[in-house]
MDAnalysis code that builds the backbone (N, CA, C; Angstrom):
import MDAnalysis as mda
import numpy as np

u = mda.Universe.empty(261, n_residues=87, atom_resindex=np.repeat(np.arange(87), 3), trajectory=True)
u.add_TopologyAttr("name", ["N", "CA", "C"] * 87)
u.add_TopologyAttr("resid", np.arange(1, 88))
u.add_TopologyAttr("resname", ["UNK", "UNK", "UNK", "UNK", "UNK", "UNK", "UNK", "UNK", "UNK", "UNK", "UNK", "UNK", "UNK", "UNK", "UNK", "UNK", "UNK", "UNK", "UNK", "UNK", "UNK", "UNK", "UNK", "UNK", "UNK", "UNK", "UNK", "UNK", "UNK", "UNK", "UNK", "UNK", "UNK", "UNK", "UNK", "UNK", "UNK", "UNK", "UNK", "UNK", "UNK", "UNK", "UNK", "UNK", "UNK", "UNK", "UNK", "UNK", "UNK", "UNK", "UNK", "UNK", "UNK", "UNK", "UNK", "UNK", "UNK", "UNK", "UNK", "UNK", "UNK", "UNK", "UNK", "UNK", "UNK", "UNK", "UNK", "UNK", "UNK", "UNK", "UNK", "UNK", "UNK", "UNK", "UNK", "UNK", "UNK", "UNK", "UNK", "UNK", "UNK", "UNK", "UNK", "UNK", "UNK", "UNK", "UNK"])
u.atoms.positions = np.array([
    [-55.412, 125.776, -57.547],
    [-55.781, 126.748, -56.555],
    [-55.639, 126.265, -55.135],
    [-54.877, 125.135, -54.779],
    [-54.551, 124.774, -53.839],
    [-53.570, 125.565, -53.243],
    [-54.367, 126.082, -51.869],
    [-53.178, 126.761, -50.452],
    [-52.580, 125.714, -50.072],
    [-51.172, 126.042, -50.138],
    [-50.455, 125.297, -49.016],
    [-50.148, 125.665, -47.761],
    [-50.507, 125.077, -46.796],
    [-50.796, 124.836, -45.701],
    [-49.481, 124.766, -44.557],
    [-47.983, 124.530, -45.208],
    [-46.765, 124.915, -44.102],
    [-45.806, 125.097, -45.938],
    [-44.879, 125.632, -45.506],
    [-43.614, 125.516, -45.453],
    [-42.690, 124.389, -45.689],
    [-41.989, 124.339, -47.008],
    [-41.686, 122.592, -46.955],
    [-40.604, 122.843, -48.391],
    [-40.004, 121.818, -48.729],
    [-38.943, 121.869, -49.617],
    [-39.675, 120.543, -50.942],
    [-39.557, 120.742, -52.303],
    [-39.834, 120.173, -52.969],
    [-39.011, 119.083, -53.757],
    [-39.741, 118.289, -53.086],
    [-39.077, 117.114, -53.381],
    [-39.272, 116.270, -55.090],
    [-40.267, 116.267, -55.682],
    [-41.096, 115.813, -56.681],
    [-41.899, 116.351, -57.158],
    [-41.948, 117.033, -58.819],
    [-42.339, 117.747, -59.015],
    [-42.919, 117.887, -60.618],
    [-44.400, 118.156, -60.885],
    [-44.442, 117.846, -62.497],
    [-44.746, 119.202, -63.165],
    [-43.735, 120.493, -63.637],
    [-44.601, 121.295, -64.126],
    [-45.279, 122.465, -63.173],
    [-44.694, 122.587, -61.751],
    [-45.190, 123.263, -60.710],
    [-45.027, 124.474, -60.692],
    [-46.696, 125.432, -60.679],
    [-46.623, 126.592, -60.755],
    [-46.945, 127.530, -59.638],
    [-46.550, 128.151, -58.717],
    [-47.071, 128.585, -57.542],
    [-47.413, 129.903, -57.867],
    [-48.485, 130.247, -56.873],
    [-48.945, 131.945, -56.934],
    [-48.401, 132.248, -55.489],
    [-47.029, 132.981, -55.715],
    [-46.324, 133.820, -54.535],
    [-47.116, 135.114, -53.771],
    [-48.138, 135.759, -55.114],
    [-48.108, 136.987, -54.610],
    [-48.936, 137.691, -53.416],
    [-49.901, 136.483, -52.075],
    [-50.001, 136.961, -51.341],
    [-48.925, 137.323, -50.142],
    [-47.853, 136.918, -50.352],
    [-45.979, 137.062, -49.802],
    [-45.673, 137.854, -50.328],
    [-45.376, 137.970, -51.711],
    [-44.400, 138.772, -51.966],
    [-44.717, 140.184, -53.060],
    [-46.483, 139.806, -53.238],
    [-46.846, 141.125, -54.323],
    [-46.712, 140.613, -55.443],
    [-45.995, 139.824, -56.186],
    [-45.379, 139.634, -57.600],
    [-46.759, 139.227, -58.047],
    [-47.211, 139.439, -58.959],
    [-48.201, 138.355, -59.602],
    [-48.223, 137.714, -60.792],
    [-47.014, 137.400, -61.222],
    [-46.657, 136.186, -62.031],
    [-46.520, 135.294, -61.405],
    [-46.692, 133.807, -61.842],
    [-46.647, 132.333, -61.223],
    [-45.306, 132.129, -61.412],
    [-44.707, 131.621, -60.568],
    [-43.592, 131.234, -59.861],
    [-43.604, 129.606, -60.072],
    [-42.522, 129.311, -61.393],
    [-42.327, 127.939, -61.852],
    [-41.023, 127.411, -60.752],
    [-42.017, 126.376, -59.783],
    [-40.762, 125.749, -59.214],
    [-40.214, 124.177, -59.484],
    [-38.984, 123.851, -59.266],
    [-38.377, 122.708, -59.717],
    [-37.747, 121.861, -58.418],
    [-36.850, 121.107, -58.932],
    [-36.029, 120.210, -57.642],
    [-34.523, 120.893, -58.183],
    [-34.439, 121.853, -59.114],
    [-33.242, 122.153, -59.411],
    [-32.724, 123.756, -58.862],
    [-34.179, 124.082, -59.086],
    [-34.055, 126.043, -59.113],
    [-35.303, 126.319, -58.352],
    [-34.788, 126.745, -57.649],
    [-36.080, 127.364, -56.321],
    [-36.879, 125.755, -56.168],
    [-36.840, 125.270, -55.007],
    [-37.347, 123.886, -54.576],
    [-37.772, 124.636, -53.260],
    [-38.605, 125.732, -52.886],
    [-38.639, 126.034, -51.216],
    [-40.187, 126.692, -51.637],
    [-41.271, 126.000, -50.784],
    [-42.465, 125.978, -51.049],
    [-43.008, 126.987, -50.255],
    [-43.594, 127.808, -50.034],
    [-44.346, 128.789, -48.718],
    [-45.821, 128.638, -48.773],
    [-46.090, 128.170, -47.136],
    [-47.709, 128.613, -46.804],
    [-48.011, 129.762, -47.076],
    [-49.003, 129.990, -47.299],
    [-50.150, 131.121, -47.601],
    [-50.092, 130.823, -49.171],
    [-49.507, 130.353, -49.921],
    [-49.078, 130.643, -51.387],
    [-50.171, 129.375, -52.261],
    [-50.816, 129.548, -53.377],
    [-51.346, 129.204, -54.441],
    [-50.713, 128.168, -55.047],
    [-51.421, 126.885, -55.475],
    [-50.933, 126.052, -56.412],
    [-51.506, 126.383, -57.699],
    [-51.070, 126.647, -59.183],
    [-51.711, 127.647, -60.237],
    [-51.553, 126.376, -60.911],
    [-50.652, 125.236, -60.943],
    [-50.867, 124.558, -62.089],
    [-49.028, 123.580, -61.661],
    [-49.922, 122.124, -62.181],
    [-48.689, 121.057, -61.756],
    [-49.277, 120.570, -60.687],
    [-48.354, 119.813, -60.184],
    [-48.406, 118.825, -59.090],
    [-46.988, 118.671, -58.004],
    [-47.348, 118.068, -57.252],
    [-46.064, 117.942, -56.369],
    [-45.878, 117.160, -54.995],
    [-44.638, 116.957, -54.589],
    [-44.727, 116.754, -53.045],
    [-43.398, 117.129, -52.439],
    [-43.896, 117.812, -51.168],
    [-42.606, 118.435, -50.664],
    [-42.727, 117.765, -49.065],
    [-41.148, 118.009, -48.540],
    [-41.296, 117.318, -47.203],
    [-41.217, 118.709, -46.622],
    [-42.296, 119.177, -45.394],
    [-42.757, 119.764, -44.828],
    [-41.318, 120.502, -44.020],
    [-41.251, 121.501, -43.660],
    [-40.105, 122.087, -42.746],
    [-40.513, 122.993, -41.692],
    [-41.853, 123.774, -41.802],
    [-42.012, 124.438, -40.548],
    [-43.783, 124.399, -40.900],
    [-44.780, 124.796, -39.800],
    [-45.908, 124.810, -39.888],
    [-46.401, 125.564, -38.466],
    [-47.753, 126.619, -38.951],
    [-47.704, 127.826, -37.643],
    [-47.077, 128.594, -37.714],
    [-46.739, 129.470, -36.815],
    [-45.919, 130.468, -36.388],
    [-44.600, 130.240, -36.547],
    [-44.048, 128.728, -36.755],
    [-42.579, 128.786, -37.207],
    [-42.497, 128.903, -39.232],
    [-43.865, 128.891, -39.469],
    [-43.598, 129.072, -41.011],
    [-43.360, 130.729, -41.446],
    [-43.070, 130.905, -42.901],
    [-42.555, 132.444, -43.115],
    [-43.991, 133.209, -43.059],
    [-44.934, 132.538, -43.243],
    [-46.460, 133.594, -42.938],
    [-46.717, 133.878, -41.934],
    [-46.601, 132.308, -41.095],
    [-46.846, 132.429, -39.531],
    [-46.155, 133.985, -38.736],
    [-44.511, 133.808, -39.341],
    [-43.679, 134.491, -38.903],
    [-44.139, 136.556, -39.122],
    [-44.395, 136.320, -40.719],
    [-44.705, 138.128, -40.694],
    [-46.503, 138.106, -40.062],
    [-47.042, 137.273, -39.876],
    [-47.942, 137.412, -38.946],
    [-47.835, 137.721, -37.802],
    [-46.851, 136.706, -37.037],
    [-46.162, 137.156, -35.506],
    [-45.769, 138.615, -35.203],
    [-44.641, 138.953, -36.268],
    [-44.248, 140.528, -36.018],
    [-45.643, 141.334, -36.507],
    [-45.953, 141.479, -37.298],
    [-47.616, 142.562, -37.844],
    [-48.449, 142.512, -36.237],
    [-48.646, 141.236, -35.544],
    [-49.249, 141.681, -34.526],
    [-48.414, 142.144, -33.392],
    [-46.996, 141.768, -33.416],
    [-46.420, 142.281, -32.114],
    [-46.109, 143.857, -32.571],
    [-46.202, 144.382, -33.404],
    [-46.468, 145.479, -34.033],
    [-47.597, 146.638, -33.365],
    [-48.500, 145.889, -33.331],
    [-49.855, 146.609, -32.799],
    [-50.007, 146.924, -31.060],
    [-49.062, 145.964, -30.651],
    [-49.407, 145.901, -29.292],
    [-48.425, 147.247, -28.383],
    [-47.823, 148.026, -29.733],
    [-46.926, 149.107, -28.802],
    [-47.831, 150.632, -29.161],
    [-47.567, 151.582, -28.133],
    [-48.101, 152.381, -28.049],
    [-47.117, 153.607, -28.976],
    [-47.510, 154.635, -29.977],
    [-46.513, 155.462, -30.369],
    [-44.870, 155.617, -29.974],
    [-45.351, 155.628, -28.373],
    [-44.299, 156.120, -27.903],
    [-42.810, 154.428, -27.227],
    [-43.448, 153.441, -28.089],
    [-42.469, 152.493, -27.846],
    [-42.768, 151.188, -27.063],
    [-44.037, 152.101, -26.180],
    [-44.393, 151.247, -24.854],
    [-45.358, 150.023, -24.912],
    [-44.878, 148.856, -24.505],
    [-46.008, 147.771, -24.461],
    [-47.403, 148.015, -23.643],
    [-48.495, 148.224, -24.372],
    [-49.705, 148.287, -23.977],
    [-49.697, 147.426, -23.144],
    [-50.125, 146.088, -22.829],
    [-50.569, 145.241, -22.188],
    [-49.315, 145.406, -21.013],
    [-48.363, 145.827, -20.899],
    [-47.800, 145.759, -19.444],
    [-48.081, 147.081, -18.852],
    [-48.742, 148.574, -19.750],
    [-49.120, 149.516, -18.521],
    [-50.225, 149.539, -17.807],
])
């Protein structure tokens, strides 16, 4: 039940099961390897296994960070297109 915390590529791996589905909805565990899908995402669940990956983005440059960034730059326009905070 370990969150991971950035974004990172898997390097070493025993049996690794991730829970994708606060990303992507799916809610089957997501078996990853060093062969087939090796690309780890923050916000996401460790369900079972072990691992270590070398880190690649963390914050706002990770893929959560990122649909976080747009969801709020989202909010800040008015119906009609217009940036709130500059009228």
């Amino acid at each position: 039940g370990d969150l991971l915390p950035a974004d990172g590529v898997l390097i070493q791996g025993n049996d690794l099961k991730i829970d994708e589905s606060a990303l992507t909805g799916e809610s089957d565990h997501v078996r990853k390897s060093l062969d087939k899908d090796p690309l780890l995402l923050s916000g996401t669940h460790v369900m079972e296994g072990s691992g270590r990956m070398v880190v690649t983005a963390v914050g706002v440059n990770s893929q959560s960070g990122i649909i976080f960034t747009l969801l709020g730059a989202a909010g800040d326009e008015d119906e009609d297109g217009r940036d709130r905070k500059g009228d």
